[in-house]
C-alpha positions in Angstrom: 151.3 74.4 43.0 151.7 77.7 41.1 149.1 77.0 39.1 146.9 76.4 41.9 147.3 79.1 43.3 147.2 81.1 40.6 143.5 79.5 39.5 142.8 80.3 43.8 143.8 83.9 42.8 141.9 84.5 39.8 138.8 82.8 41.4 139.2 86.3 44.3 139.4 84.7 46.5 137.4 81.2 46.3 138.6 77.9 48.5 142.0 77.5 48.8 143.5 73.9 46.3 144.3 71.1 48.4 147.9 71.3 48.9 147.5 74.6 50.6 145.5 73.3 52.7 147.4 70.6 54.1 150.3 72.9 54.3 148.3 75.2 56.4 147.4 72.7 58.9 151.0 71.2 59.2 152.2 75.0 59.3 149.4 74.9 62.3 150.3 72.0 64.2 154.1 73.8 64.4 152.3 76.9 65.8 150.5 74.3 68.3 153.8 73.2 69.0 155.2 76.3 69.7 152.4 77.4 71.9 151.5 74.1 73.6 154.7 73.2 75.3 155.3 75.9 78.2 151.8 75.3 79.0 152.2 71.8 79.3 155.3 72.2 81.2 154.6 74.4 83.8 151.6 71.6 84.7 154.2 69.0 85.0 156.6 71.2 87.2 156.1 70.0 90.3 156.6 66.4 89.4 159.9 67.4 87.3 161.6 68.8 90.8 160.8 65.8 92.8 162.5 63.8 90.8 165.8 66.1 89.1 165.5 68.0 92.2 167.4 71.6 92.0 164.2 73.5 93.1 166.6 76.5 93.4 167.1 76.6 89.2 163.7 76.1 88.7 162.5 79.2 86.9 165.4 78.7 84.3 163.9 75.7 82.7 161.1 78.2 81.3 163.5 81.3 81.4 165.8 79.1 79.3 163.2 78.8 76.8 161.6 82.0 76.7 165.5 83.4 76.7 166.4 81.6 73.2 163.0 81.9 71.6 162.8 85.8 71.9 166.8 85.9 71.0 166.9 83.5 67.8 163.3 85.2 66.2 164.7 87.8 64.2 167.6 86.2 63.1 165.3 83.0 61.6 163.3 86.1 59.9 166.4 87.0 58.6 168.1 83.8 57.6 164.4 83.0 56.0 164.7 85.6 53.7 168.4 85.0 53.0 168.4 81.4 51.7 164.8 80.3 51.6 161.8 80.1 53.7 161.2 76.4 53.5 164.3 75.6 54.8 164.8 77.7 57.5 161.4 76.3 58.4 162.2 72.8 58.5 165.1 73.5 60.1 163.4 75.7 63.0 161.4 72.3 63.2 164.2 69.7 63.4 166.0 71.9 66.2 162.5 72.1 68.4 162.2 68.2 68.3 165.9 67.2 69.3 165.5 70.0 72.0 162.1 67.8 72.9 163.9 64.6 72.8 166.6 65.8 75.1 164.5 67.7 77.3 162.8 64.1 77.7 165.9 62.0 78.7 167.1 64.7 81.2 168.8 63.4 83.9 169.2 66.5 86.3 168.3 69.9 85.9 171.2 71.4 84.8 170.8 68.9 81.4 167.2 69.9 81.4 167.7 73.7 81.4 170.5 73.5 78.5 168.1 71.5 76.5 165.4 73.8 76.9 167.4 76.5 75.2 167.9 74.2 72.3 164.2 74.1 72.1 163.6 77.7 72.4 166.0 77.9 69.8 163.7 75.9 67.8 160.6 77.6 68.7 161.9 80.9 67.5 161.7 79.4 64.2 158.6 77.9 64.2 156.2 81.0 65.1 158.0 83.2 62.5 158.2 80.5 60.0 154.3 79.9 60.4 153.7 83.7 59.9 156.4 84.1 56.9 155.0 81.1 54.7 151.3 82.0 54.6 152.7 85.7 54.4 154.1 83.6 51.1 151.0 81.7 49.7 148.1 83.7 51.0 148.0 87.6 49.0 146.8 89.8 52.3 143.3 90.1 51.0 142.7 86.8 51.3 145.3 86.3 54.5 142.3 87.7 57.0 140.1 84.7 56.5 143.1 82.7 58.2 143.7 85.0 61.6 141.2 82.9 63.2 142.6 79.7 62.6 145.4 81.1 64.1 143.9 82.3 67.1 141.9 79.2 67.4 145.2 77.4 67.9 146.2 80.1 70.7 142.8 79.5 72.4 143.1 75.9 71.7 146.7 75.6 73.4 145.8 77.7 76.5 143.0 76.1 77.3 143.7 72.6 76.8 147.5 73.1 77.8 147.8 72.6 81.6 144.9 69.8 81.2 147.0 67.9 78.6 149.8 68.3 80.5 148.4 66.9 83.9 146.6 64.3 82.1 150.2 63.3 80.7 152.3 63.4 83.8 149.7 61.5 86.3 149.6 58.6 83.6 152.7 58.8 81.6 155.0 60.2 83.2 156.5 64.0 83.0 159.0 62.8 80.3 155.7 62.3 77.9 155.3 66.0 78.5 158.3 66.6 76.1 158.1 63.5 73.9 154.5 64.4 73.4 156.2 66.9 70.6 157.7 64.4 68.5 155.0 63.0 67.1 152.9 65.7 66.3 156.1 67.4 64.8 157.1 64.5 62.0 153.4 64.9 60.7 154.6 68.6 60.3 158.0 67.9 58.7 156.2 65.2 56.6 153.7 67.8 55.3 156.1 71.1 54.9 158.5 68.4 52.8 156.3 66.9 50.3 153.7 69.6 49.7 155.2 73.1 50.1 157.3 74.6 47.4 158.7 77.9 47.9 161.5 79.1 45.4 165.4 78.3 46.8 167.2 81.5 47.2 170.2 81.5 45.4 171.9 84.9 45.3 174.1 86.2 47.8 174.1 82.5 49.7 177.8 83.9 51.1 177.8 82.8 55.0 180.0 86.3 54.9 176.8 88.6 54.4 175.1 87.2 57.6 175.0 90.2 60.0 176.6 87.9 62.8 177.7 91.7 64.6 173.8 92.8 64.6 172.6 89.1 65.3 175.2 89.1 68.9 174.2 92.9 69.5 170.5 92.1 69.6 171.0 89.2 71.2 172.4 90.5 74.2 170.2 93.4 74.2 167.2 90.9 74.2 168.1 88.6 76.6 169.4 91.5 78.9 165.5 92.4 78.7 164.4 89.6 79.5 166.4 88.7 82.2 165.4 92.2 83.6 161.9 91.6 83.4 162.5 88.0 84.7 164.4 89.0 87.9 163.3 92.0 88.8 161.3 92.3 92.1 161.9 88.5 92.2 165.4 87.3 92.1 167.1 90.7 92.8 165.7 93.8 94.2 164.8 96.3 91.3 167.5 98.9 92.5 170.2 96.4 92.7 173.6 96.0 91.2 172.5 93.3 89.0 169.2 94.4 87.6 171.5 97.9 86.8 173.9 96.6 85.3 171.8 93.9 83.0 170.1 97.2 82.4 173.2 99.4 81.3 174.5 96.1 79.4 170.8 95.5 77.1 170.7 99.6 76.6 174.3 99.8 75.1 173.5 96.7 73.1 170.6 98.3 71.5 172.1 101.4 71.1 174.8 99.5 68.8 172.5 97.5 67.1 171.0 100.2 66.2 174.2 101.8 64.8 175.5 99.2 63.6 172.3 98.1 61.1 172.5 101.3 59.3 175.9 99.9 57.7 175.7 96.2 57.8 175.2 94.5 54.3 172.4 92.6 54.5 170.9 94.0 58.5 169.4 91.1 60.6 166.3 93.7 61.4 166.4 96.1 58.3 165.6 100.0 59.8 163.9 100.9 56.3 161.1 98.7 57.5 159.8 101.4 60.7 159.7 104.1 57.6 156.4 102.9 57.1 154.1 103.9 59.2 151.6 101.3 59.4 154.5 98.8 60.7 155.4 100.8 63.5 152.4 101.3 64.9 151.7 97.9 64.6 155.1 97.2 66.3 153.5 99.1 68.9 150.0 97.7 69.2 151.5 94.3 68.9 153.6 94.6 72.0 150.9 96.5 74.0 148.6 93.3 73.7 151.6 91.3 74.5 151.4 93.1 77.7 148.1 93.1 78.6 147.3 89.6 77.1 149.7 87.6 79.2 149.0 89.9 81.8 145.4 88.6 82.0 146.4 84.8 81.3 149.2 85.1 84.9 146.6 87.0 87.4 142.8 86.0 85.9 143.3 82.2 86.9 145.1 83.6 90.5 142.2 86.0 91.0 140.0 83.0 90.5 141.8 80.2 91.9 142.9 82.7 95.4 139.2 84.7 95.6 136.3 82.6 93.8 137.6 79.6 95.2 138.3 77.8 91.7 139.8 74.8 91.1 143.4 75.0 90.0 143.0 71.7 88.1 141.1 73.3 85.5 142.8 76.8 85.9 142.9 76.9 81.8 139.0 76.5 81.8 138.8 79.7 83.8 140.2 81.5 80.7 137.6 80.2 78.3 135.2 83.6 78.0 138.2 85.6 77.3 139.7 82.8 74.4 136.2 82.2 73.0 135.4 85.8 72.6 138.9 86.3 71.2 138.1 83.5 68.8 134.9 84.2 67.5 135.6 88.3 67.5 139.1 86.8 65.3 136.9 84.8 62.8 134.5 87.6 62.3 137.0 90.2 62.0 138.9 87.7 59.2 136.5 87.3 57.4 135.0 91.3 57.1 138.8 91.9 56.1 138.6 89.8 53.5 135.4 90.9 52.0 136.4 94.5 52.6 139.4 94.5 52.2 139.6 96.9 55.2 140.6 96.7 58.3 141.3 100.0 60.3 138.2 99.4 62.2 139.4 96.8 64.0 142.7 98.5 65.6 140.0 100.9 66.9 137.6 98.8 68.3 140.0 96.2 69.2 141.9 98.9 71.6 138.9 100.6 72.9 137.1 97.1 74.0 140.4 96.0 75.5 140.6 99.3 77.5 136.9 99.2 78.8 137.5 95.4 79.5 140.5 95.8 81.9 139.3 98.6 83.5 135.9 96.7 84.2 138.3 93.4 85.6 139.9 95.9 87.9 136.7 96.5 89.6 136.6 93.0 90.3 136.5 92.2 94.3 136.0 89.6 96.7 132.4 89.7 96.2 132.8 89.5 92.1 130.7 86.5 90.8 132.0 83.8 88.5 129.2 85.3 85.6 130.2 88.8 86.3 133.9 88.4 86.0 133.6 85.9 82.5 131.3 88.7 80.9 134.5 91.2 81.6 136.9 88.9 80.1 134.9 88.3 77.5 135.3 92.3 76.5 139.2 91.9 76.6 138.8 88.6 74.6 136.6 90.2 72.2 139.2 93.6 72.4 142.1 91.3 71.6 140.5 89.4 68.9 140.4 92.5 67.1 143.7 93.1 67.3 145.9 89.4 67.7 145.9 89.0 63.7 145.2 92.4 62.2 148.3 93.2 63.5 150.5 91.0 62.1 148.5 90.8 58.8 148.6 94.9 58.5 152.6 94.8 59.4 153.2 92.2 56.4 151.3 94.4 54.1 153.6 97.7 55.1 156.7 96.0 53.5 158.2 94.4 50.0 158.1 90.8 49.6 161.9 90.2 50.6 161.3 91.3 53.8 158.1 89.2 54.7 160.8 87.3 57.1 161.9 90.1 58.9 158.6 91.8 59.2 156.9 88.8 60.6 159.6 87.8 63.2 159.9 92.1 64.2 156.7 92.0 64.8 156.6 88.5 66.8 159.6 89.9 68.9 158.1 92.9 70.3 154.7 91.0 70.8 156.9 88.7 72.9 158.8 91.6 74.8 155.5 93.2 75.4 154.5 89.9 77.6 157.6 89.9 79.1 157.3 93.6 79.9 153.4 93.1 81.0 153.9 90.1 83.7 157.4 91.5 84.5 155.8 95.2 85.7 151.8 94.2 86.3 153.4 91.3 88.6 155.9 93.3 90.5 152.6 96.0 91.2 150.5 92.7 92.4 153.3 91.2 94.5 154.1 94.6 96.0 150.3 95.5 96.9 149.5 92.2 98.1 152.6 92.4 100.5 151.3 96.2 102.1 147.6 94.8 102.3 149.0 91.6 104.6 150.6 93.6 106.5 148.1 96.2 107.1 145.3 93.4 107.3 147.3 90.5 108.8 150.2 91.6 110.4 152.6 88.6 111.5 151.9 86.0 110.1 150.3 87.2 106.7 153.4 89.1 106.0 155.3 86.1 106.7 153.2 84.5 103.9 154.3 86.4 100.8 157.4 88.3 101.9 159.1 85.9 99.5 156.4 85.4 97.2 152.3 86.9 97.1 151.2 83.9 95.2 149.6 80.8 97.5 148.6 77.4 96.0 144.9 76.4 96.8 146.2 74.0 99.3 148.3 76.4 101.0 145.1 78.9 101.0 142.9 75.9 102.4 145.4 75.6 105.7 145.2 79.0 107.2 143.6 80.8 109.8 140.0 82.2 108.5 141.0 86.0 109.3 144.4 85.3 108.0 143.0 83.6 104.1 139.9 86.5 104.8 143.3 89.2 104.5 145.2 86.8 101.8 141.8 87.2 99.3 141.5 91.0 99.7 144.9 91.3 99.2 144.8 89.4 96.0 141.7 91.3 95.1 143.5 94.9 95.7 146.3 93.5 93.4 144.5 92.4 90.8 142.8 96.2 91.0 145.5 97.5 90.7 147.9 95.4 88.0 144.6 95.9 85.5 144.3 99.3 86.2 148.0 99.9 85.3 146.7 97.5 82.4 144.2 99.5 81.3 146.1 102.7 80.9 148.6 101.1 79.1 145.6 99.8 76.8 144.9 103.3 76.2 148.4 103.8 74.1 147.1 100.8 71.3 144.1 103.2 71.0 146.2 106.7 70.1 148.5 104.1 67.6 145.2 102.8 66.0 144.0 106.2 65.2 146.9 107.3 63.3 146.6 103.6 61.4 146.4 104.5 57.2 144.0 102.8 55.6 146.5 101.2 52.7 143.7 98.4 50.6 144.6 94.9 51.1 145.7 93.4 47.2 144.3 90.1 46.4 141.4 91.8 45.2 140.2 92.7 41.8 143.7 94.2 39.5 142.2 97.4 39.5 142.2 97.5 43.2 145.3 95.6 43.7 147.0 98.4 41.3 145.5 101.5 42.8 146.6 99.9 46.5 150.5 99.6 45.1 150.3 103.1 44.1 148.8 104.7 46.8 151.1 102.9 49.7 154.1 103.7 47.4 152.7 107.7 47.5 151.8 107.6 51.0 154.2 105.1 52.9 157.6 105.4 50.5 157.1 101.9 50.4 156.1 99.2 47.9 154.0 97.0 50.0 153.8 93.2 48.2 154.1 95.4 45.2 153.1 93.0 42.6 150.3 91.5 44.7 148.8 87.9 43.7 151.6 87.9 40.8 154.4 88.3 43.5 152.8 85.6 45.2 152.5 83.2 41.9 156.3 83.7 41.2 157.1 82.8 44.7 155.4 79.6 44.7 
């Protein structure tokens, strides 16, 4: 396989030899499978509490997940670059699947929740390990041809998520929702195993050099994030004893892990990595289009669904001028990167089109058309297209090989805290304005409606009063104003971080260019980038 790469290298960049290209579509079928499942799940929902029952511990079976998936990233970064990429991938895999399996036989929702963590434990591995391995086999010049492939699995998994997922629980049956994985995860194994090679690591394999102190201290700190975001405004009041103290707890956890990483051994998230400057502010983009992008997936299909009168069947169709554009703007920008080799443009752009499309979706009201309001979201596709990839691909170019794993699950985890951020604060301003407008518009009974939630089901819409829905689709109109204008000033932030984005040229190119790129990162950023380009990438293989 080295020698096929090498011959793809040499070649600058012609088709990739076979066996990477079956290795990139099992390492795509795990990012599927990362993806796919809480959109499948949340279809099936319903169905899962009539028959476990325990409606009251609902949320945990996706807080559960989302919990051990943002907790156990950077540590599979970590142990990835440790003791071997292929094996902490295949490993990420194996836990995901037995997390499936048990997730399937649940009996009651306490089992079901416990083994949703397991798969979130799982999934942490997956994304990161998708990122890390092409990080390995693709040089970054040729790496932008791939972002779209990537986002086409994003696109693909929203989209066709909640339809799989009823299609599967009206004919299956809503433990098919989980086995479903299995499956399409042993062609994955089968594929990783017999076609990717990746060199064992085999210095410092010491269990004593794992940063265990730094891997608990972000942990907490993490899930006492999370849980904030999760709960607050929801399950507890924002000012209340428990949202303060989960607060104090994931500050002071931070605040050690921070302290504590600049003596540990062998750091779970090494600090040297933010000294270059094109990683942090890609840390930064990355978790502002976490924020806006799951954002726009929680309150574009409510806004539909509650105001246009849409279908929630098909609620993932709604989102398809905002996916496609982010597609096709993906492909497009892949490939100019990899002719180019450039790519600050796109940070830019990205930020600026992702701006002007939120704002224009907060003008959105109860008189917006279908066309009008898919020609907005197609401007924030199109934005985040720019921007979904370039990231991560611009992030793994700001550090040295060893670190690939670290760099790629850092720069996963704040994309993932950004949504959590983004629904956790755009939802409480929604919930919060659609509860004043019911009252001012439908005193009574409409603030009887949401005082414990502002979201209605199409079937609970259908069975009001006509002033009373006339005062629920305003309201949800005036919240969806005013989440995407909070939205859109947040955009504004990825726009000042792009500016300040150096320009470092992607290697994979001609040797010339490859060398002058080593030499001026290591001048300008104090850091060697993939320093020996393509031929780090040969050795590796």
């Amino acid at each position: 396989m080295a020698e096929a790469v090498t011959d793809t290298e040499k070649a600058g960049g012609g088709e990739q030899p076979r066996s990477v290209r079956v290795v990139l579509l099992a390492l795509m079928i795990a990012m599927l499978l990362a993806m796919l499942d809480n959109m499948i799940i949340g279809t099936a929902m319903p169905t899962i509490v009539g028959e476990l029952g325990g409606l009251e511990h609902l949320s945990w079976v996706v807080t559960a997940y989302t919990l051990a998936t943002a907790a156990s990233t950077p540590i599979w970064g970590k142990v990835g670059d440790m003791y071997g990429r292929k094996g902490a991938f295949l490993t990420s895999i194996v836990i995901f699947l037995v997390g499936s399996a048990l997730s399937g036989m649940a009996q009651d929702m306490g089992q079901l929740i416990g083994f949703r963590a397991i798969q979130g434990l799982g999934a942490g591995g997956l994304m990161v390990g998708v990122m890390a391995i092409i990080g390995d086999l693709i040089p970054p010049r040729e790496r932008g041809k791939y972002q779209g492939m990537m986002a086409g699995v994003m696109a693909f998994a929203m989209i066709l998520g909640p339809l799989v997922g009823g299609t599967i629980t009206d004919n299956w049956g809503w433990r098919w929702s989980f086995y479903i994985n299995l499956p399409l995860g042993v062609v994955a194994l089968i594929a990783v195993t017999a076609v990717l090679h990746l060199p064992k690591k085999t210095e410092n394999r010491s269990w004593r050099r794992i940063d265990f102190v730094g891997a608990a201290l972000l942990t907490v700190g993490i899930t006492s994030i999370v849980l904030v975001t999760t709960w607050g405004g929801t399950e507890y009041a924002w000012g209340s004893a428990m949202i303060m103290e989960l607060t104090a707890i994931g500050v002071a956890a931070l605040v050690g892990f921070v302290f504590w990483e600049t003596k540990a051994a062998e750091p779970v998230m090494p600090l040297h990595i933010f000294k270059s400057r094109n990683f942090t502010l890609m840390s930064v983009i990355g978790f502002i289009t976490g924020f806006v992008m799951f954002g726009a997936v929680l309150f574009l299909p409510l806004f539909q669904q509650s105001v246009q009168g849409a279908s929630a069947t098909n609620s993932g169709l709604l989102l398809l001028p905002m996916l496609g554009a982010m597609l096709a703007v993906s492909m497009v920008a892949g490939r100019v990167t990899t002719g180019t080799g450039k790519y600050k443009v796109f940070p830019v752009v990205g930020s600026v089109l992702m701006t002007v499309g939120l704002f224009l979706l907060s003008q959105m009201d109860t008189g917006t058309s279908r066309l009008t309001s898919g020609l907005f979201m197609a401007v924030l596709g199109a934005g985040m297209g720019c921007l979904m990839q370039i990231t991560m691909l611009v992030a793994q170019n700001s550090v040295e090989m060893k670190d690939m794993g670290v760099a790629s699950s850092s720069t996963t985890l704040f994309r993932t805290l950004g949504s959590s951020f983004g629904v956790a604060i755009m939802g409480a301003l929604f919930n919060n304005r659609v509860n004043d407008v019911m009252v001012e518009r439908a005193p009574g009974l409409g603030a009887k409606l949401t005082e414990k939630s502002a979201q209605l089901d199409a079937a609970s819409l259908a069975k009001l009063p006509a002033p009373v829905r006339e005062a629920y689709q305003y309201a949800v109109a005036a919240g969806t104003h005013s989440a995407f204008v909070l939205g859109s000033a947040v955009a504004v932030l990825a726009f000042v971080a792009a500016v300040f984005v150096k320009e470092v040229p992607l290697r994979g190119g001609s040797p010339k260019a490859d060398e002058d790129a080593v030499s001026e990162e290591a001048a300008s950023e104090g850091a060697a980038g993939e320093a020996a380009g393509p031929k780090a990438v040969v050795e590796a293989v």
